[in-house]
C-alpha positions in Angstrom: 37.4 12.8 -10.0 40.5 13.9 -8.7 41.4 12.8 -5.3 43.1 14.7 -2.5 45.0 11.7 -2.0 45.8 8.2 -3.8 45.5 4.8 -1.4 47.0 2.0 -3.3 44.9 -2.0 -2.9 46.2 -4.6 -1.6 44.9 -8.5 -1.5 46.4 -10.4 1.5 46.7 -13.5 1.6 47.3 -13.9 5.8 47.8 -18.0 5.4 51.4 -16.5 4.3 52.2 -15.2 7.8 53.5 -16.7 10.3 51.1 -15.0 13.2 48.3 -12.7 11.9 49.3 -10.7 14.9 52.6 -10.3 15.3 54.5 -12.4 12.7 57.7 -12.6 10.9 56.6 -9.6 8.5 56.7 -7.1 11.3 59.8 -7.7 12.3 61.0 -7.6 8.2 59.1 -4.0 8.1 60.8 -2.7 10.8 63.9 -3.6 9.8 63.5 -2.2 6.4 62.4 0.9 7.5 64.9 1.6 10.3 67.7 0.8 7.5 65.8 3.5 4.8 65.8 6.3 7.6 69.1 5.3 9.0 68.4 4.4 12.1 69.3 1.5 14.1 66.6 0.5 16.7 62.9 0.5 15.6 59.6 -0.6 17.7 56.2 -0.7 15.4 53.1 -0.2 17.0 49.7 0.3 15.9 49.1 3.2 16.0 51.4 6.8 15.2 48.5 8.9 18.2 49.6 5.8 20.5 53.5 6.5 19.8 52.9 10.0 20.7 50.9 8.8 23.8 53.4 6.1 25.0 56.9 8.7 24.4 55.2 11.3 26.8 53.8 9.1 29.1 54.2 10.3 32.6 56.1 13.2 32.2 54.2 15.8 33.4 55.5 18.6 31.7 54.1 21.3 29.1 54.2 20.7 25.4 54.7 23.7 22.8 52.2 22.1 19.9 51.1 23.8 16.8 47.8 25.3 17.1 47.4 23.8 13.2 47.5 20.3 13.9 45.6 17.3 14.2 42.8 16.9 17.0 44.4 13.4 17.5 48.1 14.8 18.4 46.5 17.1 20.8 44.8 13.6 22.0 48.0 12.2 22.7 49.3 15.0 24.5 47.0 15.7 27.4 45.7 11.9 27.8 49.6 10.8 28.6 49.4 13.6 31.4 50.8 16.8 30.1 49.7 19.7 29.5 49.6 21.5 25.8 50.9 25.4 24.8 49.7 26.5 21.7 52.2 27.8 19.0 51.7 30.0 16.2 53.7 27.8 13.9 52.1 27.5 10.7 55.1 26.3 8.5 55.4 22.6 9.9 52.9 21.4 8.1 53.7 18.9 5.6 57.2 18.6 7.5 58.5 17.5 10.6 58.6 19.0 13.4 60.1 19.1 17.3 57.8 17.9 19.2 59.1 18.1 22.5 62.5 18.7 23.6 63.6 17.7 27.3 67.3 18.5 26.8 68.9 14.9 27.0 67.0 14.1 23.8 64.2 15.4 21.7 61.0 13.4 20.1 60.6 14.2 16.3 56.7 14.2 15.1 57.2 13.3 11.2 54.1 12.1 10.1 53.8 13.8 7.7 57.6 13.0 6.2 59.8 10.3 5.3 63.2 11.1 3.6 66.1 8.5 3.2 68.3 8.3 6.0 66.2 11.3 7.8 67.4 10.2 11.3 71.3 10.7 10.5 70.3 14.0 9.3 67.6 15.3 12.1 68.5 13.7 15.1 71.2 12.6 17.8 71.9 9.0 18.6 69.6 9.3 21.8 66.7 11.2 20.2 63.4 9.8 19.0 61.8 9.8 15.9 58.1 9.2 15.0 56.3 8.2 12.1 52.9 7.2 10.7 51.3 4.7 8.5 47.9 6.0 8.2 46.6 5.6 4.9 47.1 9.2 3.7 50.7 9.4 5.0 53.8 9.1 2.7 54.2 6.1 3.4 50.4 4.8 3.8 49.4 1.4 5.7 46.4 0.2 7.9 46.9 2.7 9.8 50.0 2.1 12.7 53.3 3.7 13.3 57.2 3.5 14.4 59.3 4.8 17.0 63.0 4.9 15.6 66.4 5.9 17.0 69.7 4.9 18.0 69.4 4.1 21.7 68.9 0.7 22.0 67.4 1.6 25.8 64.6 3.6 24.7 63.2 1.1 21.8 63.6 -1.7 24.4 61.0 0.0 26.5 58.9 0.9 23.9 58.6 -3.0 22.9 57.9 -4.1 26.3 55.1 -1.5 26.7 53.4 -2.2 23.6 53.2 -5.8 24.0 51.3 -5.5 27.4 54.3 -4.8 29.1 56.2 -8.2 28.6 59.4 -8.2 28.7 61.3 -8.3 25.3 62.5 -11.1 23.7 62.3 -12.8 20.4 60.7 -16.2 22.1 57.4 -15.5 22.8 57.3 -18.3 25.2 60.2 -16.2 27.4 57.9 -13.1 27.9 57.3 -12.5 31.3 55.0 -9.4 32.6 57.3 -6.8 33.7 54.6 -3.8 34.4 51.0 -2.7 33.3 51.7 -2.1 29.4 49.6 -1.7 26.7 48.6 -3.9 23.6 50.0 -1.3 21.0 51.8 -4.0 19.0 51.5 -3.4 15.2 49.7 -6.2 13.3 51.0 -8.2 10.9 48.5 -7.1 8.2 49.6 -3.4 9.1 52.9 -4.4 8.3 52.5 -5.8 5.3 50.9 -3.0 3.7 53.3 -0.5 4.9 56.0 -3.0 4.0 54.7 -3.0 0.3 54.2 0.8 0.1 57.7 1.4 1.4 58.7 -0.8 -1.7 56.9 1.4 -3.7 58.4 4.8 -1.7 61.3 6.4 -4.2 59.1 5.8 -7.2 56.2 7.5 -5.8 58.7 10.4 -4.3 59.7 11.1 -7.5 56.3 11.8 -9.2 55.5 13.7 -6.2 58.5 15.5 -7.4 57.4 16.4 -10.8 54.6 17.3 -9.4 55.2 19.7 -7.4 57.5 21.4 -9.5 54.7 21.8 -12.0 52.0 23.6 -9.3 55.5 25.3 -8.0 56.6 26.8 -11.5 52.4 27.7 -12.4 51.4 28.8 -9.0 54.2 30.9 -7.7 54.8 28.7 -4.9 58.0 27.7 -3.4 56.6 24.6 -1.9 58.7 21.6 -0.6 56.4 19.5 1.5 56.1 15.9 -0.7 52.9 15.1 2.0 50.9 17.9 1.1 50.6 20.9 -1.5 48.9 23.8 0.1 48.1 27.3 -1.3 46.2 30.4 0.0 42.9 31.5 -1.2 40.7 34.1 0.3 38.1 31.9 1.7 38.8 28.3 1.9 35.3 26.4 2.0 34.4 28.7 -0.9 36.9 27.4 -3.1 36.3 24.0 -1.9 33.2 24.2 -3.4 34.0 25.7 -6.3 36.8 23.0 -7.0 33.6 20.3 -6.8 31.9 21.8 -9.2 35.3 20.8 -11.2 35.8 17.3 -10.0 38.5 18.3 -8.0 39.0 17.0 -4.1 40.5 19.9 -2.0 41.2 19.6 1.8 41.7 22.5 4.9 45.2 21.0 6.8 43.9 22.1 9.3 41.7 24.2 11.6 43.6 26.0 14.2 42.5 24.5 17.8 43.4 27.2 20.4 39.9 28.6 19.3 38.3 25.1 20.3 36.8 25.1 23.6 37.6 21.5 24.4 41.6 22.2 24.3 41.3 25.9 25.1 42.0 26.5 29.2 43.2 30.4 28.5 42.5 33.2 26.3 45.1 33.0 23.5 45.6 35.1 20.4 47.7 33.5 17.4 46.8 35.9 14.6 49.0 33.4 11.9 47.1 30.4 12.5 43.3 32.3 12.6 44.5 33.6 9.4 46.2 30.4 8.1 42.8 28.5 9.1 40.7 30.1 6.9 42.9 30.6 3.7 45.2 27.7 3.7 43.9 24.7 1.0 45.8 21.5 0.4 45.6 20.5 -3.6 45.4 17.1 -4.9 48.8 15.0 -4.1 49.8 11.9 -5.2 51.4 9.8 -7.7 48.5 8.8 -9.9 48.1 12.2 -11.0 49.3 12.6 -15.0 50.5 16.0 -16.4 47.6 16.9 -17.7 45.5 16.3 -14.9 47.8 18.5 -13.0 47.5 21.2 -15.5 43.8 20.9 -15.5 43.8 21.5 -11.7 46.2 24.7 -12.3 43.9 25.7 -14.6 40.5 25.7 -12.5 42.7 27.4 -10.1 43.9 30.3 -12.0 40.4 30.6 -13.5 39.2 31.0 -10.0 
């Protein structure tokens, strides 16, 4: 069988930390992740959907969103009080990507990439970036996600909101409530999994890598998403079921949702994304796949 995506094992044993909730490792992961995307301020929390929620809480504005895109972000979006305008940007996929600018600063969605020192090379000092640890990300955990940038302000807030709106400070004992926040913390079992496949990160990068290069050079692709390989085919579900037949695990990333009548308010036309939903397929990904499993896959597919 060949899987859409790999999710490495772990066995924990928790009688190591120092809290199962919020212990000593969380603050190690999030210190060894804001140093590999070079930034300097990071707040974990448990969730990357709750990130998005919690950066656009109460702003009351209108945010541009890919119609191609997870339910979840979509989620995010309208339950922290805004409003959502569909895009017809198909390309992001597999990338990062603005998700809202307000002019003073920008928030980054990249959950779907992690690259060394990403921050210094996306973003300004005041901007935020977001990322997620959801088992099929790059970077996969029990599920959760970071907040990242360089204003110490910002990730300040963020720490007091996710930990029920304490205020911040290393003592636990000195947290006083500050306002109605949210328990959003990241667990120290999330972090430890994360922390262990961030370990693990370069090496896995650079299968992805070869990988790609080989569907790349066989498929006529110029592809250079390390998330995600995706390809067009005339009908999707038809090839997914083909590929079965094969032992091979396609997925559709994803369904366009301006034609959903649960986010749909107006009648909108975004011909790329119709199109895009029923042709794009994502191929299977990850660093467990040897050469010639990847040249069997090329070769069901050019068959087909």
């Amino acid at each position: 069988m060949f899987s859409l995506f790999n999710i490495p094992d772990y066995i924990i044993d928790t009688s190591k930390f120092s809290h199962h909730l919020h212990g000593d490792i969380v603050d190690e992961f999030e210190s060894n992740f804001k140093n590999y995307v070079g930034a300097k301020y990071a707040c974990s929390i448990n969730s990357a959907t709750n990130a998005i929620f919690l950066a656009l809480l109460h702003k009351n504005t209108i945010v541009n969103l890919p119609s191609m895109i997870p339910p979840v972000v979509c989620n995010a979006v309208l339950t922290s009080g805004n409003k959502i305008n569909f895009v017809d940007n198909t390309e992001w996929v597999g990338d990062s990507y603005i998700l809202q600018d307000f002019g003073e600063y920008k928030i980054i969605d990249s959950a779907q990439k992690v690259k060394k020192n990403q921050f210094e090379e996306e973003a300004n000092d005041e901007d935020l970036i977001i990322f997620s640890f959801y088992p099929t990300k790059p970077i996969g955990g029990s599920d959760g996600g970071i907040i990242v940038s360089n204003d110490e302000k910002k990730i300040k807030w963020f720490k007091e909101a996710t930990m029920n709106g304490m205020s911040y400070s290393d003592k636990s004992w000195n947290r006083k409530p500050k306002f109605p926040g949210f328990k959003m913390y990241m667990n120290s079992i999330q972090a430890y999994i994360a922390n262990e496949n961030l370990k693990k990160y370069d090496k896995k990068l650079g299968k992805l890598k070869e990988i790609n290069y080989l569907y790349n050079k066989e498929l006529g692709y110029n592809n250079k998403s390390y998330h995600l390989y995706r390809i067009e085919v005339d009908n999707n579900k038809e090839f997914i079921e083909n590929m079965k037949k094969h032992s091979i695990i396609c997925g559709i990333h994803y369904d366009p949702l301006h034609i959903n009548p649960i986010y749909n308010n107006i009648s909108k036309i975004l011909l790329n994304s119709e199109k895009m939903g029923k042709k794009t397929i994502s191929l299977p990904f990850h660093e467990n796949l040897s050469r010639e499993d990847v040249e069997f896959i090329i070769n069901k597919i050019q068959n087909y």
